[in-house]
N, C-alpha and C positions, 0 to 999 in steps of 0.2 A: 309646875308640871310634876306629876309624881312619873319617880322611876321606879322600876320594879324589880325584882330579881324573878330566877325564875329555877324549875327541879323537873326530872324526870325520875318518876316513881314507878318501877316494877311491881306489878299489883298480879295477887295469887287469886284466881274464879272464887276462891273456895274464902278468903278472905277478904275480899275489899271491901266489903263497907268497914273493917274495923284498921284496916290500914287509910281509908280516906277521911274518915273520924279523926284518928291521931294527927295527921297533917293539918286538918280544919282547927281543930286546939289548937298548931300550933300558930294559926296566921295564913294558913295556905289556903288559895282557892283553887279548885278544879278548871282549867280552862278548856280541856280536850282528853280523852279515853281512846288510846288508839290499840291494834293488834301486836302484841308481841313476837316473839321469835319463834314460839309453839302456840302450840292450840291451849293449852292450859293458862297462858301466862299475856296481862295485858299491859302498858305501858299509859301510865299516866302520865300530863302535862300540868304542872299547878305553876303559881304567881300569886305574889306578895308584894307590898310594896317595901321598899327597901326604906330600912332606918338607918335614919344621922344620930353619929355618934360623936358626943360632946365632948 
């Protein structure tokens, strides 16, 4: 069964696709894009599956 980890990303209108890009490099997927605290500002959800370390 895979586990996963999981992150909430602060995402700026004027930038996310180049903040959702670095996260996708590094192994993250996008699960959910919700409203943030302002109107300017939105909150991403991503998930990875968690690596064993040897």
């Amino acid at each position: 069964m895979t586990k996963w980890e999981y992150a909430t990303v602060p995402l700026l209108v004027h930038a996310t696709k180049q903040i959702l890009d670095t996260w996708g490099d590094d192994g993250w997927e996008l699960v959910q894009v919700v409203p943030g605290p302002n109107p300017d500002q939105l909150v991403a959800y991503l998930k990875r599956p968690k690596t064993t370390e040897s």
